[in-house]
PAROGU-386801 format. One record per residue (C-alpha): x, y, z; residue in one letter. Coordinates in steps of 0.1 Angstrom, whole numbers. Layout:
+-------+-------+-------+------+
:  east : north :    up : code :
+-------+-------+-------+------+
:     X :     Y :     Z :    A :
...
+-------+-------+-------+------+
//
This chain:
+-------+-------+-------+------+
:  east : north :    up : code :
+-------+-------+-------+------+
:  1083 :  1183 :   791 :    X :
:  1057 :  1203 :   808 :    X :
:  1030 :  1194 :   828 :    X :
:  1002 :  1187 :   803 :    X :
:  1021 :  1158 :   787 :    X :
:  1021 :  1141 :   824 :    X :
:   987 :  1121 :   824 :    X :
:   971 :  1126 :   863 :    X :
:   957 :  1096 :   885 :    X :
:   930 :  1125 :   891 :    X :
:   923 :  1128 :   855 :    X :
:   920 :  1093 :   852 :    X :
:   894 :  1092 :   884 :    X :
:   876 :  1120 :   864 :    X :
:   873 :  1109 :   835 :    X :
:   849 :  1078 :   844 :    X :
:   866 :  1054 :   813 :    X :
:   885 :  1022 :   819 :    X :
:   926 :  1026 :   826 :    X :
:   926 :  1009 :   789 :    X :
:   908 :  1040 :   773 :    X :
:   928 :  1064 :   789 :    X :
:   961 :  1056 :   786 :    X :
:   980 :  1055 :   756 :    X :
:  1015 :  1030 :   755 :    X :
:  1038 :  1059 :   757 :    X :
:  1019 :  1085 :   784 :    X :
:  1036 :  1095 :   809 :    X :
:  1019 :  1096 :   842 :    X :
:  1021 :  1107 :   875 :    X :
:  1037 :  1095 :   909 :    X :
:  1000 :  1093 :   921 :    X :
:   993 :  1066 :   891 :    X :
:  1025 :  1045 :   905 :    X :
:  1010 :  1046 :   942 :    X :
:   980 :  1035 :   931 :    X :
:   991 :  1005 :   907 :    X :
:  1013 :   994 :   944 :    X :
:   983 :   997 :   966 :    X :
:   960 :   978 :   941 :    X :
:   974 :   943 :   952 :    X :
:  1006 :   931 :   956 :    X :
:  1027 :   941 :   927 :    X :
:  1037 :   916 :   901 :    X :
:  1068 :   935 :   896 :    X :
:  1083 :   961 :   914 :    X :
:  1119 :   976 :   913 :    X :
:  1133 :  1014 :   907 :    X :
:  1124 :  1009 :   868 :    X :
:  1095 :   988 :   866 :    X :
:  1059 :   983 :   883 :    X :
:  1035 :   961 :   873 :    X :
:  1000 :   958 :   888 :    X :
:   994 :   925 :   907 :    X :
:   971 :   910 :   886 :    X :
:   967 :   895 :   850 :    X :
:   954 :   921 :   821 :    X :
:   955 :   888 :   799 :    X :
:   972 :   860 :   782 :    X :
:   997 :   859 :   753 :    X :
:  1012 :   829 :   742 :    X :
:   999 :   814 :   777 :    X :
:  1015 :   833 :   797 :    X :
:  1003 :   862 :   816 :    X :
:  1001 :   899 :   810 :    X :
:   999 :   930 :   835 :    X :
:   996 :   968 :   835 :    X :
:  1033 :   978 :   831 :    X :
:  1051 :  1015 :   839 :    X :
:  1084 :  1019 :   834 :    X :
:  1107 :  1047 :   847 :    X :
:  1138 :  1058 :   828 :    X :
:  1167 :  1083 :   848 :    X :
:  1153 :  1116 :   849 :    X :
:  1119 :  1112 :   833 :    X :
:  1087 :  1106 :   848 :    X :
:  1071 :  1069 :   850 :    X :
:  1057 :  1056 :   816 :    X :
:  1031 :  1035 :   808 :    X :
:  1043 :  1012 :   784 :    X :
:  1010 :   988 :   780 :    X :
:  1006 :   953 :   789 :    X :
:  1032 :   931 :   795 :    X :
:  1046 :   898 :   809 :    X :
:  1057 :   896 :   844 :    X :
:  1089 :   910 :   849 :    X :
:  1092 :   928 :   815 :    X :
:  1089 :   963 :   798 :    X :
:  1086 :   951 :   766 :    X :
:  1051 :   945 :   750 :    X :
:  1050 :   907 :   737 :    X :
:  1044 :   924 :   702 :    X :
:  1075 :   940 :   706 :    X :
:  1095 :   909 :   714 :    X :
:  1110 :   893 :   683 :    X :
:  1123 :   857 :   684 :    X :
+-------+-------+-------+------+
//
């Protein structure tokens, strides 16, 4: 992996489009994207593997959505779209 696969929180701020636009479910992003997603509001989730920003993208099947990165062992943090509280999973991805 080099570094122009790693998507930058100063890319993003240079860019002038929406988090939404930029990032693709899959990117990989920077430490600088995680401390910015912690200091945005209180975390709706927050442990070694998984932060989610601290408030609602949206609501599927009436429940709640939120900007989700998730980190596996030795790889840098992953955006992995928007899901429910908790989860890394989109609620697409979730079969019954």
């Amino acid at each position: 992996m080099t570094s122009e696969t790693i998507k930058t929180r100063e890319q993003w701020s240079q860019s002038g489009v929406n988090l939404s636009d930029f990032l693709t479910v899959r990117d990989y992003v920077d430490e600088a994207f995680i401390d910015w997603a912690l200091s945005v509001m209180p975390p709706a989730c927050w442990t070694s593997t998984i932060v989610q920003i601290g408030e609602p993208c949206s609501h599927i099947n009436g429940r709640a959505t939120f900007t989700t990165f998730q980190k596996q062992y030795g790889m840098p943090w992953q955006y992995v779209g928007e899901c429910h509280r908790n989860e890394f999973r989109q609620p697409s991805q979730i079969t019954a």
